[in-house]
C-alpha positions as CSV (number, residue, x, y, z in Angstrom):
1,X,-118.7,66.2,-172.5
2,X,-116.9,66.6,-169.3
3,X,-116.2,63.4,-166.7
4,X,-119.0,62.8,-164.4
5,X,-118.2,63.4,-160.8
6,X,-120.2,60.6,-158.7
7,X,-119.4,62.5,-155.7
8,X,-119.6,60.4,-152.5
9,X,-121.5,57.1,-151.6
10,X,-125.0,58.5,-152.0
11,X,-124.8,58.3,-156.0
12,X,-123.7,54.1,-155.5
13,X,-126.2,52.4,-154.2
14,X,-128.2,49.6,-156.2
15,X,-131.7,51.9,-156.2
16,X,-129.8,54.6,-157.2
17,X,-127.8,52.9,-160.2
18,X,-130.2,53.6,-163.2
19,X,-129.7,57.6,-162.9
20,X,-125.5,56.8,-162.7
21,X,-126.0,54.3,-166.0
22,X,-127.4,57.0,-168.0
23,X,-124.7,59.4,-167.1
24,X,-122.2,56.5,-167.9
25,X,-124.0,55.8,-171.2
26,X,-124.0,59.7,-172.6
27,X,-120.3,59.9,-172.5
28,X,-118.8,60.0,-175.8
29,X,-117.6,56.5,-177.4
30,X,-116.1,54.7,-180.6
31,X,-119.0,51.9,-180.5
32,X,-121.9,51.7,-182.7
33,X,-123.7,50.2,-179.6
34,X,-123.1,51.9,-176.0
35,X,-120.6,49.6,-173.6
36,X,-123.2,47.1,-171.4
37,X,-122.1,47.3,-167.1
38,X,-123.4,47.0,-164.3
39,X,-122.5,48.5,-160.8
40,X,-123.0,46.6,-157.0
41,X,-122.2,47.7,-153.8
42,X,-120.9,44.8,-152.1
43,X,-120.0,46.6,-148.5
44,X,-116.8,46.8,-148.3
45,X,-116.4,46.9,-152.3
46,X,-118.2,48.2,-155.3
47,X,-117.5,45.6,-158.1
48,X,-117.9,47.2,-161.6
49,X,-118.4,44.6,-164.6
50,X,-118.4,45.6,-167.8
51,X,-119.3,43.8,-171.5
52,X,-117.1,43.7,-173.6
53,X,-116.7,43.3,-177.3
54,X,-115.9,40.0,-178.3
55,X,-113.1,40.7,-180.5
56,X,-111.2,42.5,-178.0
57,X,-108.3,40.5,-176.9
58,X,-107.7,40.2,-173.0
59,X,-104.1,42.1,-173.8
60,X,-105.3,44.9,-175.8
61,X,-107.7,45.9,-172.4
62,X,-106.3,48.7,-170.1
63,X,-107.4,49.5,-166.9
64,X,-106.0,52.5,-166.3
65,X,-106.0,55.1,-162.6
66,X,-104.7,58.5,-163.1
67,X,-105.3,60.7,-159.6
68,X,-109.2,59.8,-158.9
69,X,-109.8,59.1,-162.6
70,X,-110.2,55.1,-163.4
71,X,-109.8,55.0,-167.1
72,X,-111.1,51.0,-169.1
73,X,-110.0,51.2,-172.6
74,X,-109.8,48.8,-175.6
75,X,-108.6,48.6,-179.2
76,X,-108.6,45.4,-182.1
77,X,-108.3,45.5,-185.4
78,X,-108.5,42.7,-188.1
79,X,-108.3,41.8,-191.5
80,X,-111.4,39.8,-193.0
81,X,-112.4,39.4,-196.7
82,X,-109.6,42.2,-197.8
83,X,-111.5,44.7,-195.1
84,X,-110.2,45.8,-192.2
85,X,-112.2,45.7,-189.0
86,X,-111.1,48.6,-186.2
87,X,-113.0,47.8,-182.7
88,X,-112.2,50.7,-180.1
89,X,-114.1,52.3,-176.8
90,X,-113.1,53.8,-173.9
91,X,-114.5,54.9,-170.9
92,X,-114.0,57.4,-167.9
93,X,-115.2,57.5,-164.6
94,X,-114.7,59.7,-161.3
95,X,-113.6,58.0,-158.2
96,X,-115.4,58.7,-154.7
97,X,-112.7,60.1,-152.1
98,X,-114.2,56.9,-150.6
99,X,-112.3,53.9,-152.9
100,X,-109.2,52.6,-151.7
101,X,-107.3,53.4,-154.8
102,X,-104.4,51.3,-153.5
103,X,-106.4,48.0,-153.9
104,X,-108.4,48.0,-157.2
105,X,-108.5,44.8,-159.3
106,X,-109.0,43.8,-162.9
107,X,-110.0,40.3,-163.9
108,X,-111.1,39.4,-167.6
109,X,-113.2,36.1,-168.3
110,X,-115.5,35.7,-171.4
111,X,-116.5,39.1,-172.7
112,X,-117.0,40.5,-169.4
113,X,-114.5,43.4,-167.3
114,X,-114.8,43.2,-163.8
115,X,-113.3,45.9,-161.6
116,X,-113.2,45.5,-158.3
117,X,-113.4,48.4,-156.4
118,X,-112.5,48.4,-152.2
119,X,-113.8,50.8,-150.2
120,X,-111.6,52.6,-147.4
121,X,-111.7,51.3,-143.8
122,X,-113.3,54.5,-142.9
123,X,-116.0,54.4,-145.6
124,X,-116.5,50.7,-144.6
125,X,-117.0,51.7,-140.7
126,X,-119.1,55.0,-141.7
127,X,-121.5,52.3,-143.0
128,X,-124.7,52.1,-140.3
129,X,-127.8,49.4,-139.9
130,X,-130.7,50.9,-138.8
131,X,-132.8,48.6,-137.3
132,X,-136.4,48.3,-138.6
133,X,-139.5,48.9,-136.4
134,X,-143.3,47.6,-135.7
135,X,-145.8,50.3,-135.9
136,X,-146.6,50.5,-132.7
């Protein structure tokens, strides 16, 4: 299965999340249970946090950018009982022209991935309020 192209902005938003989870959660992966995230827009970021398996050390995670491709990977593997234990996933998604790849951030506390995502100046600016109405 290919990478899923999220395209632009319109594919982000909160009410709009569940139909970009199930893509996510099709993709091909190493886990006997799919990887739990969740996706925000922010407004002038889109913060992705992901679960992740406990037995994942913080220095066997890679967060990984290659073109508009944002690659978050992870590998452990133990002994326990004369069995060995291999933990492994990996995940791929498409970046919108709109994401300041310049900026992104990782930070890793207690099972969880969050990557912060910054949107351009121009995407931030594009951004509009339209003002809600009485019926007259």
């Amino acid at each position: 299965m290919g990478i899923p192209d999220i395209g632009g902005l319109s594919l982000w938003p909160t009410s709009l999340a569940p139909s970009f989870f199930h893509r996510w959660m099709d993709w091909d992966n190493m886990l006997s249970e799919p990887l739990n995230f969740d996706l925000q827009d922010k407004g002038d970021t889109f913060s992705l946090k992901l679960g992740i398996p406990t037995d994942v050390p913080k220095d066997r995670l890679k967060v990984e950018l290659d073109d508009d491709i944002l690659k978050v990977s992870g590998q452990h593997e133990k002994e326990s009982k004369g069995q060995y234990h291999y933990t492994s996933f990996s995940r791929s998604m498409r970046l919108p022209a709109t994401v300041d790849k310049n900026k992104i951030k990782a930070c890793e506390k207690e099972g969880f991935l969050t990557v912060e995502l910054p949107k351009t100046k121009a995407a931030i600016e594009k951004t509009k309020s339209i003002p809600i109405q009485s019926t007259p």
